[in-house]
N, C-alpha and C positions, 0 to 999 in steps of 0.2 A: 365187676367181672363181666356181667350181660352185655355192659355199654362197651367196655372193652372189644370184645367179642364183635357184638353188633357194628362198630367202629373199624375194624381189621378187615371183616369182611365185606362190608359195604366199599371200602378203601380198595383193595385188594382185585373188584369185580368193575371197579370203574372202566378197567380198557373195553372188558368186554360187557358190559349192560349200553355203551355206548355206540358200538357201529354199526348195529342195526338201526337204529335212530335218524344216522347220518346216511347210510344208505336209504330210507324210504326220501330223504328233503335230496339226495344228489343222486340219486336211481335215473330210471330212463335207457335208453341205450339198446344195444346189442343183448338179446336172452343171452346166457350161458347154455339154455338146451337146446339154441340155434333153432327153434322149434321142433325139433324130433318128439315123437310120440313113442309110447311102449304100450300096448296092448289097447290100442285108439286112445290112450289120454296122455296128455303132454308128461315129461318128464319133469320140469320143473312148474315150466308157467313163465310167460312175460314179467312178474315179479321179482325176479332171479337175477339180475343182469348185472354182467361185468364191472358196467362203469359205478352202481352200487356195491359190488361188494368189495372191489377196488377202494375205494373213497370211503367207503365204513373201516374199511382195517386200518389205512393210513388215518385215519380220523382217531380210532383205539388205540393205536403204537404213539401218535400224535399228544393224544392227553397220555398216557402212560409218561409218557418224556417231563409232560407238565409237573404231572403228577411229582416227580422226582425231583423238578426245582421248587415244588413247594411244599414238599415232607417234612421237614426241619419246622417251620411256621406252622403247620395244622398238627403238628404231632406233640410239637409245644403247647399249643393252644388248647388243645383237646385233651392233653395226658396221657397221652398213648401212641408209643412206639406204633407206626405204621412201615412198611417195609416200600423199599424202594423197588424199583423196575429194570431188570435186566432186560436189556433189548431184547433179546429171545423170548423172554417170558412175555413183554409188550404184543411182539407180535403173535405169539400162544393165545393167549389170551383174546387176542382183537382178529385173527385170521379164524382160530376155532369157533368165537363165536358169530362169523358171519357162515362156516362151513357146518354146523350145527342147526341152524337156522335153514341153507338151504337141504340138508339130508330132512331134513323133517320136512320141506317144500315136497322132496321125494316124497317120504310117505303118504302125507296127504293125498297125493296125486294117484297112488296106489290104492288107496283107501276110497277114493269114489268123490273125497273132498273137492271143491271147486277155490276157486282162490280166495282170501279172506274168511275162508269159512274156521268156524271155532272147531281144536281140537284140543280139548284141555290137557293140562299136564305137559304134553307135548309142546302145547303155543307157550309156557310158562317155562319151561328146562330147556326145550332143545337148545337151544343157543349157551346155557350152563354146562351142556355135558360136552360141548364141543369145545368152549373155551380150557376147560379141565381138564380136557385130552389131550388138548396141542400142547400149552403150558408146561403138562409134566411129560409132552415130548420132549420140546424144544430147550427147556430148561426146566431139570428133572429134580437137580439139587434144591435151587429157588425154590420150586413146585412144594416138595417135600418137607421145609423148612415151614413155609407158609401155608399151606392149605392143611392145616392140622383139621381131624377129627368133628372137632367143636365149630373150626372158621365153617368145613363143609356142612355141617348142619344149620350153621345159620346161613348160609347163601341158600341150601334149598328149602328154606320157611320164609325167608325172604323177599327170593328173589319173586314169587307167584304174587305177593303182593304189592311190590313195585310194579310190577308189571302191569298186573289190574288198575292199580293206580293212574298209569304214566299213561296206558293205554286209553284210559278214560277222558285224561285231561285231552290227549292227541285230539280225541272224537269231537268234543267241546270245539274248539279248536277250531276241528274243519279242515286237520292234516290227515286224519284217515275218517275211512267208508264205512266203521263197525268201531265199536268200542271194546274191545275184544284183541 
């Protein structure tokens, strides 16, 4: 039942645990705040940029698609029904969690934070509450069916630990500036 669980949800979070990833290795470009400031501090920050968060969504709708030619083979393999990906929900998923990520760029910026700097909880979910938002915009049936009760409890106990995790190996790495 737990691996069950822990399997649906981990499965389920793939579009969006991924386009933040792919947006910091395909980032660069054009800000999205064009550089405009709000009260003398940037609204997003240089971190924010178009051609990331472009390339992170199509990156999440991208494997979401994958995802979907190889459900039959991991679902087998594993024992556990995993649900497939309606486009909608692909792009839910992988659009929310790049728009998740930048409203909490917002806050940060509001908040006195500089770029990279740690804000816990925040650096761990934002990207979760945005991907959960669009999802059961975009496709609300899907949403409703799959994100039961139990799946959302395990993505938010989860997800803070991947995250910690991923983010550490990043640092090691030498792809980001903080391990954090």
């Amino acid at each position: 039942m737990v691996f069950d669980l822990v399997a649906v949800a981990f499965w389920v979070m793939l579009p969006a645990y991924v386009p933040n990833n792919i947006a910091v290795l395909a980032g660069g470009g054009a800000p999205i705040d064009g550089g405009r400031t709000m009260g003398g501090r940037r609204l997003l920050g240089d971190g924010k940029t178009w051609r990331g968060t472009a390339v992170g969504t199509l990156g999440g709708v991208a494997l979401a698609q994958l995802l979907n030619y190889v459900e039959p083979v991991v679902a087998d393999a594993i024992g556990v029904p995993v649900p497939a990906f309606p486009l909608a929900a692909a792009v839910g998923l992988a659009l929310g969690a790049m728009l998740g990520d930048v409203g909490a760029s917002f806050v940060k910026r509001r908040t006195g934070r500089k770029r990279g700097a740690a804000f816990p909880v925040v650096d761990q979910l934002d990207f979760v509450v945005g991907a959960l938002a669009c999802a059961a915009l975009f496709a609300p049936g899907w949403f409703l069916a799959t994100f039961t009760l139990p799946v959302v409890a395990v993505v938010v106990v989860l997800t803070p630990v991947l995250h910690v995790a991923t983010n550490g190996i990043a640092y090691v790495l030498g792809l980001k500036d903080e391990p954090y």
